[in-house]
C-alpha positions as CSV (number, residue, x, y, z in Angstrom):
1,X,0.0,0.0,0.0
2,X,1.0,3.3,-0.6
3,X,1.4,5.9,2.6
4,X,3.3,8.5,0.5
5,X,3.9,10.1,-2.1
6,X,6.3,13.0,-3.2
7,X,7.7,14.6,-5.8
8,X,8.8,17.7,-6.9
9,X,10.2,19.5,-9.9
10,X,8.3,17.6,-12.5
11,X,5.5,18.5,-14.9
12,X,3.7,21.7,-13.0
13,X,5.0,20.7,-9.3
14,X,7.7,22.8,-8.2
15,X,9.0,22.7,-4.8
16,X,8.1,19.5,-2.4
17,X,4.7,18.1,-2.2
18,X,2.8,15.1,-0.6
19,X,0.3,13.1,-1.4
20,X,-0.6,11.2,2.2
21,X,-2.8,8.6,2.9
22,X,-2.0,8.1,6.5
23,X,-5.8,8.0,8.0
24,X,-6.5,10.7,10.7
25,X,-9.0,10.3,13.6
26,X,-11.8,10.8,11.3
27,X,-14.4,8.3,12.8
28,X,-17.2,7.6,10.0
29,X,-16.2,5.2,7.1
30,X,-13.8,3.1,8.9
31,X,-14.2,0.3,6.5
32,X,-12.3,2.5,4.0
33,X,-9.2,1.9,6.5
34,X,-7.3,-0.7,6.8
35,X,-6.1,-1.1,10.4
36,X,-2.8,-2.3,11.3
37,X,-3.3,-3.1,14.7
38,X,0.3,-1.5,15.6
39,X,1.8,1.1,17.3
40,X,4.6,1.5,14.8
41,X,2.2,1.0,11.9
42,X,-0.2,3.4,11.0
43,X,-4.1,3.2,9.8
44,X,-3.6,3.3,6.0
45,X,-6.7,5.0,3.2
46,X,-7.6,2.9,0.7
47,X,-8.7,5.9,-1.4
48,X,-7.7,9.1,-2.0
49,X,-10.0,11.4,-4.4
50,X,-8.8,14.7,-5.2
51,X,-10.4,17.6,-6.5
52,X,-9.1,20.9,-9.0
53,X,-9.8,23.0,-12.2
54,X,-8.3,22.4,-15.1
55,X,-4.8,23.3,-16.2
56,X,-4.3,23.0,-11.7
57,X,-1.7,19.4,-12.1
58,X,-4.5,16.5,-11.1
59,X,-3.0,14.8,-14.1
60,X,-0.1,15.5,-13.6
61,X,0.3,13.7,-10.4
62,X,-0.9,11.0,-12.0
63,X,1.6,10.9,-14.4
64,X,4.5,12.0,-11.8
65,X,3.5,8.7,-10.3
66,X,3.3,6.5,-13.4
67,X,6.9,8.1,-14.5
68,X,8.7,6.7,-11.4
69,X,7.1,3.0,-11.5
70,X,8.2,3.2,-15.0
71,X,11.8,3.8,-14.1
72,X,11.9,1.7,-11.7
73,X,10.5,-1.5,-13.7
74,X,12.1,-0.6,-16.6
75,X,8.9,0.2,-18.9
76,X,8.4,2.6,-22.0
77,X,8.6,6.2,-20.4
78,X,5.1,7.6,-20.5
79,X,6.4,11.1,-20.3
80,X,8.8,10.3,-23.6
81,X,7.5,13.9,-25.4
82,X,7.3,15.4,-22.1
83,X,9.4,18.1,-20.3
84,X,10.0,16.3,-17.1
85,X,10.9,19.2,-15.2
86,X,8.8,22.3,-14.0
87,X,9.7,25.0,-17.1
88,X,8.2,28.1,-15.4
89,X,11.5,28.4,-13.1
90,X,14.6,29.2,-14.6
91,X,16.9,27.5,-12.2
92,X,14.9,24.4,-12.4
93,X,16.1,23.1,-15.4
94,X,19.9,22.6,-13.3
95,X,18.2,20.2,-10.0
96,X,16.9,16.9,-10.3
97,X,13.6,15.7,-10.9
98,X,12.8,14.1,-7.0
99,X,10.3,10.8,-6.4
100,X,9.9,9.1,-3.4
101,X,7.1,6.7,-1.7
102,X,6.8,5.5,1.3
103,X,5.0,2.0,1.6
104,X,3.4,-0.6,3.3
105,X,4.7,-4.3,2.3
106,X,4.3,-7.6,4.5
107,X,3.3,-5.3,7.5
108,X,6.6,-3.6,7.0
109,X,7.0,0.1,6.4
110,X,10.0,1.0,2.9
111,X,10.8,4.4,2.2
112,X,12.4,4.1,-1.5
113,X,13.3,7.4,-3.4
114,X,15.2,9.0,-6.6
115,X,16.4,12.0,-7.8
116,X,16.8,12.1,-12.0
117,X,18.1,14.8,-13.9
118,X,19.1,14.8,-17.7
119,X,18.3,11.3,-17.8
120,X,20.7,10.4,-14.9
121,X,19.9,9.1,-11.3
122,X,22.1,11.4,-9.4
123,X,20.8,9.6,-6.1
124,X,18.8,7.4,-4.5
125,X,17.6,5.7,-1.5
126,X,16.1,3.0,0.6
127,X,15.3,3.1,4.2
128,X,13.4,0.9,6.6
129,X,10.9,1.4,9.5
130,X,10.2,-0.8,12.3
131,X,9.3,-0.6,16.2
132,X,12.8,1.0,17.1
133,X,12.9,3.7,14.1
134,X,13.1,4.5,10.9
135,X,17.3,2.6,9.7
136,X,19.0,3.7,6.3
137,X,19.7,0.8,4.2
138,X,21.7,2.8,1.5
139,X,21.7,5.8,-0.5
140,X,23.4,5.7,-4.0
141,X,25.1,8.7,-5.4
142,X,25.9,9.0,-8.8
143,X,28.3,11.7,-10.8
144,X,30.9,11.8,-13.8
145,X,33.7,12.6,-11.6
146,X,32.9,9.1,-9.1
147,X,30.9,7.4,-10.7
148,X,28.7,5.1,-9.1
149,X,29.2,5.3,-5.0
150,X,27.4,3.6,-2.0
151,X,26.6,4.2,1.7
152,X,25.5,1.6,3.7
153,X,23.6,2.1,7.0
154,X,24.7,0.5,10.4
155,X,22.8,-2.3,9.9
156,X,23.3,-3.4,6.0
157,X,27.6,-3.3,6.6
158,X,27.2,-6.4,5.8
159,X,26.4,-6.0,1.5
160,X,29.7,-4.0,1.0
161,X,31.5,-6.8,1.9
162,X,29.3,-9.2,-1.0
163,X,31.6,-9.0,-3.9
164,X,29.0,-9.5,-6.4
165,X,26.6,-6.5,-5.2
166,X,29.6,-4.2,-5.2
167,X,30.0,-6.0,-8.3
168,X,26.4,-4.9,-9.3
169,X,26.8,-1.2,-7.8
170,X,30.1,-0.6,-9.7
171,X,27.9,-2.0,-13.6
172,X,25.1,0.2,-13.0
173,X,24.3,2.2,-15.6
174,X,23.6,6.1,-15.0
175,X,20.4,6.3,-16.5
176,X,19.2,2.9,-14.0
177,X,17.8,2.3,-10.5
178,X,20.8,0.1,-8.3
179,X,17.5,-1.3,-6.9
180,X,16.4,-2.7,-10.5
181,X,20.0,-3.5,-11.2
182,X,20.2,-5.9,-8.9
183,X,17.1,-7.5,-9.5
184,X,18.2,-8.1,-13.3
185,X,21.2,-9.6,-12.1
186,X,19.2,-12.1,-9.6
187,X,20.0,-10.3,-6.5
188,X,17.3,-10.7,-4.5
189,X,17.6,-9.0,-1.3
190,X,15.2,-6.2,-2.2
191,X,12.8,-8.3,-4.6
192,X,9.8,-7.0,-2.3
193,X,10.4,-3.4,-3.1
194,X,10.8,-3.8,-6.8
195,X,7.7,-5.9,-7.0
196,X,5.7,-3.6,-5.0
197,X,5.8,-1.4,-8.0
198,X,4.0,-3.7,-10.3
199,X,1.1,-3.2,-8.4
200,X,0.6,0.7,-9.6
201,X,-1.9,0.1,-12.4
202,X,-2.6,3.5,-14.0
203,X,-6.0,4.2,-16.2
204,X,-6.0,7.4,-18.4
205,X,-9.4,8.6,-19.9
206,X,-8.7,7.1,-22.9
207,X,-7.0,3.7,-21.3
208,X,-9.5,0.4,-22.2
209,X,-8.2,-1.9,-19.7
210,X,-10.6,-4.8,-22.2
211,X,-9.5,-7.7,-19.7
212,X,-12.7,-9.5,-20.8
213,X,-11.1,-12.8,-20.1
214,X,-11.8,-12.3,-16.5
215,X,-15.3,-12.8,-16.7
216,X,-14.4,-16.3,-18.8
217,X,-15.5,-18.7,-15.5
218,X,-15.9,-16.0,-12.9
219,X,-19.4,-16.0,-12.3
220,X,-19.0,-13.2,-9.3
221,X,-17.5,-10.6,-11.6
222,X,-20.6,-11.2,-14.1
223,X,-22.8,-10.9,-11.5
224,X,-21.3,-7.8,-10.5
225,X,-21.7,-6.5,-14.4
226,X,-25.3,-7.0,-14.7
227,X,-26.1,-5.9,-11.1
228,X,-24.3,-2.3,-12.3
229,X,-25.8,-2.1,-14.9
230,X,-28.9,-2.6,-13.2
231,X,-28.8,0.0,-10.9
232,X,-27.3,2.6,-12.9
233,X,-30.4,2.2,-15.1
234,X,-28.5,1.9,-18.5
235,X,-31.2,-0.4,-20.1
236,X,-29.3,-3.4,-20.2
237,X,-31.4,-6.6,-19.5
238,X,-28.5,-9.5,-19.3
239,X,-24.8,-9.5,-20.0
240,X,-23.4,-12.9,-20.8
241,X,-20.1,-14.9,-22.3
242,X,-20.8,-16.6,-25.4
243,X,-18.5,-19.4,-27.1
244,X,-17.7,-18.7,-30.4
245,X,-15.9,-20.3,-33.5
246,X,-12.4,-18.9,-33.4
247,X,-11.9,-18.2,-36.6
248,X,-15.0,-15.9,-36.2
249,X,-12.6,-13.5,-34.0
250,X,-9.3,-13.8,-35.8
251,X,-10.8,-11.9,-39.3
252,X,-11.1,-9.2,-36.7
253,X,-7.7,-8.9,-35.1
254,X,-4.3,-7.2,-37.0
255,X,-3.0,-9.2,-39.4
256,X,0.9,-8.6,-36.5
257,X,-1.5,-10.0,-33.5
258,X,-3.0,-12.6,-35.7
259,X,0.6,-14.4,-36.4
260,X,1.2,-14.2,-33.0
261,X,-1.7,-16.0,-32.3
262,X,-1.3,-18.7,-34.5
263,X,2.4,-19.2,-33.7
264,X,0.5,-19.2,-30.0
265,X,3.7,-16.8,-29.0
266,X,-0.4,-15.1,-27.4
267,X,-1.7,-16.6,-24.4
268,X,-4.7,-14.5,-24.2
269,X,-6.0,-11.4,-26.6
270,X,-9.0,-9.0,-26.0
271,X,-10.3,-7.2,-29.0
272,X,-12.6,-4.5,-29.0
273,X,-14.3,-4.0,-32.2
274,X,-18.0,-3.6,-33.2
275,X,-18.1,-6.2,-30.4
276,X,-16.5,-7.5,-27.5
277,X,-14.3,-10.7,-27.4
278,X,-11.8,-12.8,-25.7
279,X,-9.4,-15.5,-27.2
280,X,-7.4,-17.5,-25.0
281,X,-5.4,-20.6,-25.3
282,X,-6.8,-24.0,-23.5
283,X,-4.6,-26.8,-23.2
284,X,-3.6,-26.2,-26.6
285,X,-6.5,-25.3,-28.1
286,X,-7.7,-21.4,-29.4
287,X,-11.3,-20.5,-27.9
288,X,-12.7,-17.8,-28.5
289,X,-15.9,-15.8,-26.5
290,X,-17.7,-13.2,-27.0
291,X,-19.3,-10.6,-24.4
292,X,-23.4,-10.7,-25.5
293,X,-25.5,-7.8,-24.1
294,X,-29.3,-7.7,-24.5
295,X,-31.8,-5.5,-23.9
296,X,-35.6,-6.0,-23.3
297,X,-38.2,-5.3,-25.9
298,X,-40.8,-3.2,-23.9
299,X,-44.0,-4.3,-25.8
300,X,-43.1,-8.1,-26.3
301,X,-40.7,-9.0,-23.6
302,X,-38.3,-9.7,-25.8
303,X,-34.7,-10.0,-25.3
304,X,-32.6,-8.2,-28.4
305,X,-29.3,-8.3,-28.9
306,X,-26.9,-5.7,-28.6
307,X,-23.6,-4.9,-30.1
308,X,-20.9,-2.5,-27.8
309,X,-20.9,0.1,-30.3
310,X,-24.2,0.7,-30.1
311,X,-23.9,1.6,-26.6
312,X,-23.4,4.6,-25.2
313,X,-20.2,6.8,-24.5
314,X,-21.0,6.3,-20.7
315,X,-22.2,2.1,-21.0
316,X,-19.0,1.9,-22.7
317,X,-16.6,4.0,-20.2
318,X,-18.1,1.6,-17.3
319,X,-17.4,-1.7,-19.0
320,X,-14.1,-0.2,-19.0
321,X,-14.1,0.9,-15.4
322,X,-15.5,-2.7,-14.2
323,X,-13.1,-4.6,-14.8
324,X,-11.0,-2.8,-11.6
325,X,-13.2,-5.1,-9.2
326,X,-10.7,-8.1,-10.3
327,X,-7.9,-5.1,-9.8
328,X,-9.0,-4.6,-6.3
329,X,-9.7,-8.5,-5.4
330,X,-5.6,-8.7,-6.1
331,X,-4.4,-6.2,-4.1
332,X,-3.7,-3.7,-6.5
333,X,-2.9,0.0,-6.1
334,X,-5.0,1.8,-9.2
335,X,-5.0,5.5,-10.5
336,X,-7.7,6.5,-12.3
337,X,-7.5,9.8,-13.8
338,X,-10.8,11.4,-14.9
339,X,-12.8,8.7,-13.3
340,X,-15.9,10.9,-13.9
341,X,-15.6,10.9,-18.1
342,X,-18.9,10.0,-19.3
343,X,-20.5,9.2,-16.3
344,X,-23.4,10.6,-15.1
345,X,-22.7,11.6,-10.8
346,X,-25.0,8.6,-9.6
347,X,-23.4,6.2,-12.0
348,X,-19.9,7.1,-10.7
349,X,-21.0,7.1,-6.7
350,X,-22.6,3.7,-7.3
351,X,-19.4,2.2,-8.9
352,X,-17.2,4.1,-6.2
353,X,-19.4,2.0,-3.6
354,X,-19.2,-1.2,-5.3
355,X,-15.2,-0.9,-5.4
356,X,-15.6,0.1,-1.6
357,X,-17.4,-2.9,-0.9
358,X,-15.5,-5.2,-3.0
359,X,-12.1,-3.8,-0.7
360,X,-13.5,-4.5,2.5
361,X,-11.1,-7.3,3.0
362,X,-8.5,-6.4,0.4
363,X,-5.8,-4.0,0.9
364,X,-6.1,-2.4,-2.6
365,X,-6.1,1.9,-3.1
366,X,-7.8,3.8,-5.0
367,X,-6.5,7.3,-6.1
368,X,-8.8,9.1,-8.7
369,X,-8.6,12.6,-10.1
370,X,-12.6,14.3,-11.1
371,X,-14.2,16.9,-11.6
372,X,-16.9,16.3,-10.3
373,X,-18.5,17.8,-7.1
374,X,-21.5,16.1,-6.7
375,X,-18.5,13.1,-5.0
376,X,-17.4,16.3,-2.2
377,X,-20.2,13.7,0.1
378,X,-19.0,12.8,3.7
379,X,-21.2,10.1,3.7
380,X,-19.1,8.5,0.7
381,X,-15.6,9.5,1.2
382,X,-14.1,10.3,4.4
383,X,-12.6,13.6,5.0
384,X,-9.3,12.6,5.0
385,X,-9.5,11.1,1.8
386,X,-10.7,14.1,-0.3
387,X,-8.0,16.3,-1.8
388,X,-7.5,19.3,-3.6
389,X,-5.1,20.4,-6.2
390,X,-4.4,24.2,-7.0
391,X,-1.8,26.5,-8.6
392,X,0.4,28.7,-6.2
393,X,1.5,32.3,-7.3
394,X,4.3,30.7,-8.8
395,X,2.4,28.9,-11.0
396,X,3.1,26.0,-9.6
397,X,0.7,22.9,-8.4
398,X,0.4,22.0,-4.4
399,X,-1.5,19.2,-3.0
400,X,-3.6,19.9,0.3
401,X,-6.2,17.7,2.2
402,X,-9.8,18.8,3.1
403,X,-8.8,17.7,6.6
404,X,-6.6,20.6,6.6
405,X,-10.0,22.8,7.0
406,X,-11.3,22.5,11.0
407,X,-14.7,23.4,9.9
408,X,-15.8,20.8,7.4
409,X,-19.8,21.2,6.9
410,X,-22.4,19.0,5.8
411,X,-22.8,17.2,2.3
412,X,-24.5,20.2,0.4
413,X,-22.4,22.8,1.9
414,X,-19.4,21.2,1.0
415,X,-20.2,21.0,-2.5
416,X,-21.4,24.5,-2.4
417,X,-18.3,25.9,-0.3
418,X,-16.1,23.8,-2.9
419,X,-17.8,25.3,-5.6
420,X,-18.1,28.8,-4.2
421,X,-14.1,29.2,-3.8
422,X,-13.8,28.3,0.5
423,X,-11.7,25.8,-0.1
424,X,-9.3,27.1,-3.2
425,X,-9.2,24.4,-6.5
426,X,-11.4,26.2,-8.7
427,X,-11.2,28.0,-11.7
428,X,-11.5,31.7,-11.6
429,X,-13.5,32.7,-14.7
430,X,-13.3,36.0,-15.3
431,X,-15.4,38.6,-17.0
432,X,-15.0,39.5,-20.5
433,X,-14.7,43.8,-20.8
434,X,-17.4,45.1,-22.9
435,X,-15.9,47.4,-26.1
């Protein structure tokens, strides 16, 4: 889980700012928590849902946070035809881009950092937390001049004398993590941390997360479909999975995915055309499904197929969203930015519930970015998870909690307060002068 986040100088954040989901004394809403039961540990949120006009850097922390995972794992940089650091400050462009989280793993608290510049991790860190204190395991420095250098704390003397991590320390690259060194050179030691980061699963407005083959044989998740789609009145009668001829699909898919597939170098495909489907491989063999929706004929009773593009914008945006429930049954830490697109309010405070309720006994997070204010409801998010995101006089973002405010008021004066200014985060529209 996360507890922390921080960053600074990257995209519109400037100085030092913190994203925390440490839970407060707030006493509504406590299955939101998850209790640690510890003196050393604290209450963790699984959500944090924060608030801001446009062009304010919601997004932006979104991205801030899907930047870091992707150096540390090694993935495509999603900020490739992006200015990483914050451009309205002219010294900025000399310092180093700076990430760090602080998490919860095995009931044990990590606090793993970086600083980048030009492409280069000039530092990073990794320290430990436990009933006695907070112990430094090492901090990595990196410049032309030295290269690659190490400090161990008190208690990890013991890896300076392991020839093959100094080894490690002295090959890694300047543009890499020492942490995801060693774990491509089968050290294992910090395996925990590294994998902690595939965990972050990040959803854009435009992201189709199309995992349809999770409903193949998981009767709860389709249960979950059509009770959704039940209550957020969207006309749909039945969702099912329908075997299909497999041949049916592959006429549909890329002619580069479709050699794949045959040369079963695919395990599993999802394909979203003027339908829905699913191929996977079964011992061996290709099957194929497709995802049936039908709605009732008022006059006869009827039930008439449906295909997905003949949905709408906000039928489609769900069965996009859904899919999350599996997300949340494994744990997972998800960002959703925009979570609001094409949903009507009702739709997205009845999916927000059924994620809730799904994490009761799961230690997943949610952190969403909206716009909407119609979610600024005590009796749906705590407090302490509600967040707002605003520009400073410097242009710059800063993150700040709603718990900051004493005097938090009911449900309709919170959305009015919100909208009326009290609490900062909204755009300032100003008059246009009259000729």
């Amino acid at each position: 889980m996360i507890i922390r986040f921080s960053v600074a100088n990257c995209l519109s954040f400037n100085d030092k700012t913190s994203l925390d989901l440490f839970a407060s004394k707030v006493g509504n809403l406590k299955e939101q928590l998850w209790i640690s039961k510890s003196r050393h540990i604290p209450n963790i949120l699984k959500s944090a849902f924060i608030f801001g006009p446009n062009a304010a850097g919601k997004s932006n922390l979104i991205k801030a946070i899907h930047y870091a995972k992707s150096i540390v794992l090694q993935e495509t940089n999603p900020l490739r035809s992006r200015t990483t650091y914050f451009k309205l400050c002219p010294e900025c462009p000399k310092k180093p881009s700076f990430f760090e989280f602080e998490m919860l793993i095995d009931r044990v608290i990590y606090r793993f950092g970086f600083e980048i510049k030009a492409n280069t991790i000039t530092r990073e860190w990794l320290w430990q937390s436990n009933s006695t204190g907070e112990h430094e395991i090492y901090e990595r420095t990196y410049d032309q001049a030295s290269k690659n250098q190490i400090r161990y704390g008190e208690k990890y003397e013991k890896y300076r004398e392991d020839v093959f991590v100094s080894f490690v320390l002295k090959g890694t690259p300047e543009n890499k993590l020492f942490l995801s060194e060693l774990i491509d050179r089968n050290v294992e030691m910090f395996r925990d941390v590294y994998d902690w980061f595939k965990k972050i699963i990040v959803i854009y407005p435009d992201t189709e997360l199309q995992s349809y083959n999770v409903l193949l044989n998981n009767e709860y998740l389709l249960q979950e479909y059509r009770r959704l789609m039940n209550l957020c009145d969207l006309g749909i009668d039945d969702i099912s999975v329908e075997k299909i001829d497999a041949d049916e699909v592959l006429d549909k898919v890329p002619p580069e995915l479709r050699d794949k597939l045959k040369l079963d170098l695919l395990k599993n495909l999802t394909l979203k055309h003027d339908d829905r489907y699913s191929v996977s491989l079964q011992e061996g063999n290709r099957e194929a499904y497709k995802i049936q929706i039908s709605h009732k004929m008022p006059s006869t009773g009827d039930s008439i197929s449906f295909q997905i593009s003949e949905e709408s914008d906000g039928t489609n945006r769900l069965f996009d969203l859904i899919p999350i429930l599996t997300l949340v049954l494994q744990d997972a830490i998800v960002l959703v930015d925009e979570l609001d697109r094409s949903l009507h309010s009702n739709v997205s405070k009845m999916f927000i519930k059924t994620l809730f309720k799904a994490n009761i006994n799961h230690q997943s997070q949610m952190i969403v970015t909206t716009h909407d204010a119609t979610l600024l409801d005590v009796d749906l998010l705590r407090r302490d998870s509600i967040w707002f995101v605003r520009k400073n006089y410097k242009k710059a973002s800063e993150i700040y909690s709603l718990y900051d405010y004493v005097k938090v008021r009911n449900d309709k004066s919170l959305q009015k307060a919100y909208l009326a200014g009290l609490y900062g985060a909204v755009p300032v529209i100003k008059e246009e002068e009259e000729e």
